[in-house]
C-alpha angles and dihedrals in degrees: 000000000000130000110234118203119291082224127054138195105197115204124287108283119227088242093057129261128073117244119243132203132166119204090356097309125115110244096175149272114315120205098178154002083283102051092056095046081048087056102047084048090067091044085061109245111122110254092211083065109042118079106220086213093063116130094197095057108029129033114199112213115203103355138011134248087296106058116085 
């Protein structure tokens, strides 16, 4: 069986934002690139290390980094 991601962008909601969680808990509502690397930061992992576009950390559900 494979591994997903420990951390996960949902799609975008209808109300704006799109939900985090990391390892199946929900962190916040991110509204941007900076609000997920702010995230990962209090979960302890250094966001001047982590690439927001890695598919081994992060799976991006209904859109990519891109999509707000």
């Amino acid at each position: 069986m494979a591994e997903h991601p420990p951390v996960v962008v949902h799609p975008p909601s209808p109300s704006g934002g799109r939900r985090v969680t990391i390892r199946g808990e929900i962190v916040g509502l991110a509204h941007g690139p900076g609000d997920v690397a702010e995230f990962l930061r209090r979960a302890g992992l250094d966001e001047n290390v982590v690439a927001l576009d890695d598919p081994v950390l992060i799976e991006w559900r209904g859109g990519g980094l891109e999509v707000w």
